[in-house]
KOLZA-85516 format. One record per residue (C-alpha): x, y, z; residue in one letter; residue number from 1. Coordinates in Angstrom, 2 decimals, decimal comma. Layout:
BEGIN
+---------+---------+---------+------+-----+
:       x :       y :       z : type : seq :
+---------+---------+---------+------+-----+
:       X :       Y :       Z :    A : NUM :
...
+---------+---------+---------+------+-----+
This chain:
BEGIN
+---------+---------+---------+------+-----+
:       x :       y :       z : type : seq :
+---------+---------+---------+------+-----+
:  -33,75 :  -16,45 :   38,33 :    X :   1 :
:  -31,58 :  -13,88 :   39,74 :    X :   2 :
:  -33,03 :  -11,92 :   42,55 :    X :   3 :
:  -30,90 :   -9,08 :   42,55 :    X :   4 :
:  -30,71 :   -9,05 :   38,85 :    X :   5 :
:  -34,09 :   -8,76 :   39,58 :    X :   6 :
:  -34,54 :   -5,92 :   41,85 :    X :   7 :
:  -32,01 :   -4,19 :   39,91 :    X :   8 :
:  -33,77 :   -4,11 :   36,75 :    X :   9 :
:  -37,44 :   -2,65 :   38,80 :    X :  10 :
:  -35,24 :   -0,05 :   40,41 :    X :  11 :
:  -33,77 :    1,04 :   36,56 :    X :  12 :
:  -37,58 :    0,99 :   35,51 :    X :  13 :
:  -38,77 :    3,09 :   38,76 :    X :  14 :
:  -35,70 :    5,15 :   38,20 :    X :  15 :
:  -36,67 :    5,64 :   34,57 :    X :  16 :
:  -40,19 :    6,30 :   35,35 :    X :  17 :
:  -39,28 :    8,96 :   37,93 :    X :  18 :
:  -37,07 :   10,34 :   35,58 :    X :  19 :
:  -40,17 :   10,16 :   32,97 :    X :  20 :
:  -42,32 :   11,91 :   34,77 :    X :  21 :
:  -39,51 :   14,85 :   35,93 :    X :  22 :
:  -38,91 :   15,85 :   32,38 :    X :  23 :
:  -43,26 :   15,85 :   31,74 :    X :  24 :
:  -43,49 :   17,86 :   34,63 :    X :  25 :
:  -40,91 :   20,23 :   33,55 :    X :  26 :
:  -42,37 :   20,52 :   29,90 :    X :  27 :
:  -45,63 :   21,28 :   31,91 :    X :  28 :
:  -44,08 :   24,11 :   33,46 :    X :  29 :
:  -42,03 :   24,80 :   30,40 :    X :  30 :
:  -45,51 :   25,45 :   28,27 :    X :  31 :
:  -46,84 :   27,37 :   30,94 :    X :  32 :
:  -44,21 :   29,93 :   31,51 :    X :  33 :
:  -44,30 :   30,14 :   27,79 :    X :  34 :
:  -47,76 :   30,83 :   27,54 :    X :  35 :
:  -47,83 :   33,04 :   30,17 :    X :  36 :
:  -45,24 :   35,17 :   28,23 :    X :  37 :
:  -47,41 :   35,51 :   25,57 :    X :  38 :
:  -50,27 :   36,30 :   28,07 :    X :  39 :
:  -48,47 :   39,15 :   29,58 :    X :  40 :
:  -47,50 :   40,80 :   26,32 :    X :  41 :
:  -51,10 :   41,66 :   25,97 :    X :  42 :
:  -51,58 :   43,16 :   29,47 :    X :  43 :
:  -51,33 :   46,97 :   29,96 :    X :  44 :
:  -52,95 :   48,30 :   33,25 :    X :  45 :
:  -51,50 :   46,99 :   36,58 :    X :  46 :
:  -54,85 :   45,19 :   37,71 :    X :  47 :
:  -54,26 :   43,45 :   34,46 :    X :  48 :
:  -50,34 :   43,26 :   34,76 :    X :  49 :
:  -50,86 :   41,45 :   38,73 :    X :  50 :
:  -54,06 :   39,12 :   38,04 :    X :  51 :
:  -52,27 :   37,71 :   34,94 :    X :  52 :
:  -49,37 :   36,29 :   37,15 :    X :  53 :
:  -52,13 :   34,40 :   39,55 :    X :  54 :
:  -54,83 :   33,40 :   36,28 :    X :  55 :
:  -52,50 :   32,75 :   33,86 :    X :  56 :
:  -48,99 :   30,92 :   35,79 :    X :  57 :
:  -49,75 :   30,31 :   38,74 :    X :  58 :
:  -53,19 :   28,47 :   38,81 :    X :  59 :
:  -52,25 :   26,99 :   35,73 :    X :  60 :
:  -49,00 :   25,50 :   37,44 :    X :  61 :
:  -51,47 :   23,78 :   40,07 :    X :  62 :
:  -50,42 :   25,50 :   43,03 :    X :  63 :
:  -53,21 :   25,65 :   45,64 :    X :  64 :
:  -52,76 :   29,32 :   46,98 :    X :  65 :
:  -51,40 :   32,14 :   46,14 :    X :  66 :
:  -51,03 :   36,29 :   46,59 :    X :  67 :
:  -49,51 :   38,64 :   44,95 :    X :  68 :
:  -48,60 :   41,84 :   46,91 :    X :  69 :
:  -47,52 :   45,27 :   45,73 :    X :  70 :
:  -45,40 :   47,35 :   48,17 :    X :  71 :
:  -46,97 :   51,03 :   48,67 :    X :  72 :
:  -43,33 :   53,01 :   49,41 :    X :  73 :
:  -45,15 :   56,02 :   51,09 :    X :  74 :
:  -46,95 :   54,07 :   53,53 :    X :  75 :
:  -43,89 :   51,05 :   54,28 :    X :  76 :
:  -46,80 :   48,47 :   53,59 :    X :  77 :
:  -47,43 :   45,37 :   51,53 :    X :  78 :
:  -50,73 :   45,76 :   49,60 :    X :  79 :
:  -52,80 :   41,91 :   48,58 :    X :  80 :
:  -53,25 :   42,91 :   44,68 :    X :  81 :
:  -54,26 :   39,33 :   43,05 :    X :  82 :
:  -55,09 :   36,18 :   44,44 :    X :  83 :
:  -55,52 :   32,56 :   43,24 :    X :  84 :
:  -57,43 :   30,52 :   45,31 :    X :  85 :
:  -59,86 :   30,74 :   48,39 :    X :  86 :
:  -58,97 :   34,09 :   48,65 :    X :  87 :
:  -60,08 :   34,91 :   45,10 :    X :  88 :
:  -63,83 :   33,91 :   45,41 :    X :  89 :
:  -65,04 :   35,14 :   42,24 :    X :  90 :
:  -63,50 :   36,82 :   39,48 :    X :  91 :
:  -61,04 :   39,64 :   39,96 :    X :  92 :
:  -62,10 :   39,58 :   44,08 :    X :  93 :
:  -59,89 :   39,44 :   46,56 :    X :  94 :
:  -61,74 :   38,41 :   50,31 :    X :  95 :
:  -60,81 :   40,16 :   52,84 :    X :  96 :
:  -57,48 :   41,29 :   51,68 :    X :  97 :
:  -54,60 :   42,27 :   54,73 :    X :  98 :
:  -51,75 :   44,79 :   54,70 :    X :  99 :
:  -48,61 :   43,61 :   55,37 :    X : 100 :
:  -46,17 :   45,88 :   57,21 :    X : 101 :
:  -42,44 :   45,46 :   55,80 :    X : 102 :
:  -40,56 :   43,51 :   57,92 :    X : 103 :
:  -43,69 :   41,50 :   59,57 :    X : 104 :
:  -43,96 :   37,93 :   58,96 :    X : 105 :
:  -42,81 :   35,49 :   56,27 :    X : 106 :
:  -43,48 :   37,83 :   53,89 :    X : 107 :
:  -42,79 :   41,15 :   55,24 :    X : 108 :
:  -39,30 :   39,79 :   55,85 :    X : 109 :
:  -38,82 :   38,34 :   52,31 :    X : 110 :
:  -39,83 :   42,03 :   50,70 :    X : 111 :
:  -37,44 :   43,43 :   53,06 :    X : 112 :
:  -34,50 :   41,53 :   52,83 :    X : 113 :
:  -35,35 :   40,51 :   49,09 :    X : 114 :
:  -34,38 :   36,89 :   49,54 :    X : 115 :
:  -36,53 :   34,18 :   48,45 :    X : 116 :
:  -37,76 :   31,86 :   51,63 :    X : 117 :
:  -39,31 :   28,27 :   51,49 :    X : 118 :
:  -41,50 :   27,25 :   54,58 :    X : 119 :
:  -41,25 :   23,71 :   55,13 :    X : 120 :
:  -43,18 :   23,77 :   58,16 :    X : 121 :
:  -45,00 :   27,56 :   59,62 :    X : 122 :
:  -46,18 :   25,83 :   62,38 :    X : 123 :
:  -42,18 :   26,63 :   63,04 :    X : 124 :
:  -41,61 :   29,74 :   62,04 :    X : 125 :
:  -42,93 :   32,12 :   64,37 :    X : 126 :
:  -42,89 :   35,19 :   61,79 :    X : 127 :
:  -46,06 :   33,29 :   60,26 :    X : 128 :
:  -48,95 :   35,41 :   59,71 :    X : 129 :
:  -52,72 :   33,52 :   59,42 :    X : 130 :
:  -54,49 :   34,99 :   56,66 :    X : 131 :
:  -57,56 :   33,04 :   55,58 :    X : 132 :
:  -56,49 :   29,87 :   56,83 :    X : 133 :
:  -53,69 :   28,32 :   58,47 :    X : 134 :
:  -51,41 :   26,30 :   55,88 :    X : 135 :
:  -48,28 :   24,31 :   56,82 :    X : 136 :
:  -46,05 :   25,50 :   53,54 :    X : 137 :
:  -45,21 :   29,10 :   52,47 :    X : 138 :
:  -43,41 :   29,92 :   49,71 :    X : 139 :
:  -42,22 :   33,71 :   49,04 :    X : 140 :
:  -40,37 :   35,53 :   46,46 :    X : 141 :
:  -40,04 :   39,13 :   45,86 :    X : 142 :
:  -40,29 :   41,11 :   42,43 :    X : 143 :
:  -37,16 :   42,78 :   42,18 :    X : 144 :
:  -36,16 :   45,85 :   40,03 :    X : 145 :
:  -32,28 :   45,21 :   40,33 :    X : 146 :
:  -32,62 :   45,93 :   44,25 :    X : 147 :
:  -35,86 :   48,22 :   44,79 :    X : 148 :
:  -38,90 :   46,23 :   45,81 :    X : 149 :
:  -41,48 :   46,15 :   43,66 :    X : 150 :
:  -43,84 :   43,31 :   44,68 :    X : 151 :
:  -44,06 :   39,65 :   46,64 :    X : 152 :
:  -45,49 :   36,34 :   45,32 :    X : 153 :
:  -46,75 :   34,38 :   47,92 :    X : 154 :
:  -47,80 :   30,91 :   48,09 :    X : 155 :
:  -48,81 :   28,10 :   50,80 :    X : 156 :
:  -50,04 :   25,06 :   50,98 :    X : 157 :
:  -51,86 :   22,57 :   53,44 :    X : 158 :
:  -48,96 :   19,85 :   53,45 :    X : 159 :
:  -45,43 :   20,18 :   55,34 :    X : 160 :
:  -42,50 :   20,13 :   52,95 :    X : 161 :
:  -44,43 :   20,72 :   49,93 :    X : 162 :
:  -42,08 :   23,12 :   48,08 :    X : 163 :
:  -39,30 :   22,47 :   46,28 :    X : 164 :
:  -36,67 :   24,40 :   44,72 :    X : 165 :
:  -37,94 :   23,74 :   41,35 :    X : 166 :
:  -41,13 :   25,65 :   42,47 :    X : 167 :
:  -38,94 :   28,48 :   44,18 :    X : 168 :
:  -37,04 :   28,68 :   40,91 :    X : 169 :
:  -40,80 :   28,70 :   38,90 :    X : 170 :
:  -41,79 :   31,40 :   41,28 :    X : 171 :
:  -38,96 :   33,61 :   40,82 :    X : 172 :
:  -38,82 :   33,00 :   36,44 :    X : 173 :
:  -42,52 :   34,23 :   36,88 :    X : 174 :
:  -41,29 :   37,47 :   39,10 :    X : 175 :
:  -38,52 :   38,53 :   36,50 :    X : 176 :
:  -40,84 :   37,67 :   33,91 :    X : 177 :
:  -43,72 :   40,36 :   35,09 :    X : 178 :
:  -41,46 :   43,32 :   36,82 :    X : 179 :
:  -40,85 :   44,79 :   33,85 :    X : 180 :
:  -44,72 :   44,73 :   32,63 :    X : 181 :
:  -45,82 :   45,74 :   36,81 :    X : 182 :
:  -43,09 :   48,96 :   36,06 :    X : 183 :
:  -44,39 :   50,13 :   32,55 :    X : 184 :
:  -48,01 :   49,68 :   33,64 :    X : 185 :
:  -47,48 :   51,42 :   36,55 :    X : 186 :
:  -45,58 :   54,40 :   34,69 :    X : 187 :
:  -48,54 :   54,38 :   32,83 :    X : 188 :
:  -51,13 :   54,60 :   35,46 :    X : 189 :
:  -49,47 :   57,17 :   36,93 :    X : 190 :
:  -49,22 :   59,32 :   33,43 :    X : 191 :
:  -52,62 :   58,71 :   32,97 :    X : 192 :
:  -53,38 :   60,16 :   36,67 :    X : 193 :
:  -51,64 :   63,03 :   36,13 :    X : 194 :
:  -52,90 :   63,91 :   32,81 :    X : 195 :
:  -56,63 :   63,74 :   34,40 :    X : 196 :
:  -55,35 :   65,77 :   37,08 :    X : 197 :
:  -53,79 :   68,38 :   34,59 :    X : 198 :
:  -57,39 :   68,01 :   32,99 :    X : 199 :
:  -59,13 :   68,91 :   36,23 :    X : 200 :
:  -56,76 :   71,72 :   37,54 :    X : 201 :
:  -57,62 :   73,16 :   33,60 :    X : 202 :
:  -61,13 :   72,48 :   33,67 :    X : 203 :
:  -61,55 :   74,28 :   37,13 :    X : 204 :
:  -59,39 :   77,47 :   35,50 :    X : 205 :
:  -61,44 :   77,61 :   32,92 :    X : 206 :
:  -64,52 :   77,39 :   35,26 :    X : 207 :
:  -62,71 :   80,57 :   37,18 :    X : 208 :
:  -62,22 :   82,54 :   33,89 :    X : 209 :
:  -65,64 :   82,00 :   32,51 :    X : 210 :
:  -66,68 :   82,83 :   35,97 :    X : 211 :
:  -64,57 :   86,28 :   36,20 :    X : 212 :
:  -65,45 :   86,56 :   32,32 :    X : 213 :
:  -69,53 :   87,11 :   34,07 :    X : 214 :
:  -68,15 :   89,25 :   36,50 :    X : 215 :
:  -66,28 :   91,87 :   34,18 :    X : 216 :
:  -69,28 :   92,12 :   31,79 :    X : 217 :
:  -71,77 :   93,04 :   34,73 :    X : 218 :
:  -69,23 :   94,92 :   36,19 :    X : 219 :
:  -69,30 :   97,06 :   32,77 :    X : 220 :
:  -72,50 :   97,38 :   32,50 :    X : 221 :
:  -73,08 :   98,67 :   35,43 :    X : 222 :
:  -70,54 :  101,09 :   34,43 :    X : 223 :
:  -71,98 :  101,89 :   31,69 :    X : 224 :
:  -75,25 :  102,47 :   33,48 :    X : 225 :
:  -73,80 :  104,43 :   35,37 :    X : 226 :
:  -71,96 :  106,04 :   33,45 :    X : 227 :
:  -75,30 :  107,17 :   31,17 :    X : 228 :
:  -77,29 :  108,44 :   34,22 :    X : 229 :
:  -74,06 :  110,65 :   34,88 :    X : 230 :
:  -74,29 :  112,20 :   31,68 :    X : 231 :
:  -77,87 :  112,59 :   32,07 :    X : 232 :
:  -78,01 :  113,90 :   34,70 :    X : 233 :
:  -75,05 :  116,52 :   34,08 :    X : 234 :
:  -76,40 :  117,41 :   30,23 :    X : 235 :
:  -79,16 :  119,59 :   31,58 :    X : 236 :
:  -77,01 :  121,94 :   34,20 :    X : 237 :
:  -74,08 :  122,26 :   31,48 :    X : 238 :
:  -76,45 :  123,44 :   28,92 :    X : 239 :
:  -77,68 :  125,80 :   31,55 :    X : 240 :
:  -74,03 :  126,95 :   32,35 :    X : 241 :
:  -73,25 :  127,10 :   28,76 :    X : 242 :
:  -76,68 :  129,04 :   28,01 :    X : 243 :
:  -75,70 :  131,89 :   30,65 :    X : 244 :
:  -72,36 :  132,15 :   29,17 :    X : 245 :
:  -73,47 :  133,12 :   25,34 :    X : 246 :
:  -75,85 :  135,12 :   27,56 :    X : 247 :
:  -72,37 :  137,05 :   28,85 :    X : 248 :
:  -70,94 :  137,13 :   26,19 :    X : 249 :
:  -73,56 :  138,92 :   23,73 :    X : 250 :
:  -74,79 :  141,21 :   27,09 :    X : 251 :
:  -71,31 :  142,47 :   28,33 :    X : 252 :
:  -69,67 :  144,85 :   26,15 :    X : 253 :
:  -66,58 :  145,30 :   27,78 :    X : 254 :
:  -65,32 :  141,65 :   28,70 :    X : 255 :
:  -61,21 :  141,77 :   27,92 :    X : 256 :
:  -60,30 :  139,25 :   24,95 :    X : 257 :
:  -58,88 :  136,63 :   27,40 :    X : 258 :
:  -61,95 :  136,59 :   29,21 :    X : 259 :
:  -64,13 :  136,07 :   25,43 :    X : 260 :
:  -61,54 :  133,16 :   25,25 :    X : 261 :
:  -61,93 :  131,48 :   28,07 :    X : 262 :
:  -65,85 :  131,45 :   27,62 :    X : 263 :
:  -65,59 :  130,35 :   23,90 :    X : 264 :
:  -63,90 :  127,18 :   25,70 :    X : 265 :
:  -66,05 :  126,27 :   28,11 :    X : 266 :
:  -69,10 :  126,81 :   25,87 :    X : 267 :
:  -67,02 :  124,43 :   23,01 :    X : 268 :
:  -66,46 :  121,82 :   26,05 :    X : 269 :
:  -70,37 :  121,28 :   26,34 :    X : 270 :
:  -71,64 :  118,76 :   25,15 :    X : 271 :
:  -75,43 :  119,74 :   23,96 :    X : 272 :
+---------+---------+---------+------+-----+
């Protein structure tokens, strides 16, 4: 038998195998991103939006870590917003998330620039930042709209040169795939913030007017109050004043006819 008929025939077999299990692992990730698309149709709120990319790609792409991070523009920081594995304990938890300042580290320099990086070895690089646990392989993408920074996907892992640029092109399908769903929910967050603080700064007028309302009807009736004990109290001494002038008037015989007048109008201003 031919020997190198031979080897040539295992190396078209391991070739074909290799080749086998390429296109199976691409169909994997194929049927994930798809699913994931459908996944992310039905999220609305950001916490939603964020914790779908790490539950529903990323863990189901068998990565072993990963963070996703949402820039906060007023204060120049990277904020952890969802996690996939031993950072994301239980649930929708995140232990002991870190700020990232743009510009520090692996990925403070990835949101700033907005390039994609893949880490073969951090033990390297010395922008690398320890967060739970040192890991030789960081992967980092940002979530672009057009050229404003939205967001970072982060990933590492314990082994040297475990990325590849099938995974950096994964990583950055999923980030196109969710900016526009991070965006809308966070237009809608912030709607929905400023139509409860519309309903507070209403709520507290209202409180104000109902509050000045109080005021204005005990300020009238005090008025009023007052305004009864004056007459009371000035009734008696006009009827008196009124009293003396009939008493003039029917005693004096020789008052002039302005001076009859005048009387016959202060005696028709009483009130009796």
């Amino acid at each position: 038998m031919d020997h190198s008929n031979h080897l040539s025939k295992t190396e078209e077999i391991e070739r074909l195998r290799s080749a086998y299990q390429l296109l199976a692992e691409r169909e994997q990730h194929l049927r994930v991103l798809h699913s994931f698309a459908l996944n992310l149709l039905q999220q609305h709120t950001l916490q939603d939006v964020v914790w779908a990319i790490v539950k529903h790609a990323i863990a189901r792409l068998g990565f072993y870590d990963c963070v996703v991070y949402l820039v906060d523009e007023e204060r120049q920081i990277l904020v952890q917003a969802a996690a996939h594995g031993p950072k994301n304990p239980h649930e929708m938890d995140i232990a002991n998330p870190i700020t990232i300042p743009l510009g520090q580290g692996i990925v403070g320099t990835v949101a700033k620039t907005g390039v994609a990086e893949v880490i073969s070895d951090t033990s390297q690089d010395p922008r690398y930042i320890v967060d739970d646990d040192f890991r030789y392989s960081e992967i980092t993408v940002p979530i672009l709209d057009g050229g404003r920074l939205i967001g970072v996907i982060d990933s590492e892992h314990p082994d040297k040169k475990f990325f590849t640029q099938q995974h950096l092109e994964l990583l950055q399908t999923i980030a196109a795939m969710a900016v526009t769903k991070i965006l809308h929910a966070q237009a809608v967050d912030k709607l929905h913030s400023y139509q409860r603080g519309l309903e507070e700064q209403i709520a507290e007028q209202t409180r104000d007017l109902k509050e000045h309302i109080v005021e204005l009807r005990k300020s009238n009736q005090d008025l009023e109050g007052f305004a009864y004990a004056a007459s009371h109290d000035l009734a008696e001494p006009l009827r008196t004043i009124s009293s003396f002038l009939q008493l003039i008037q029917r005693k004096e015989k020789n008052l002039s006819p302005d001076s009859l007048e005048y009387m016959d109008f202060a005696v028709g201003g009483v009130i009796v």
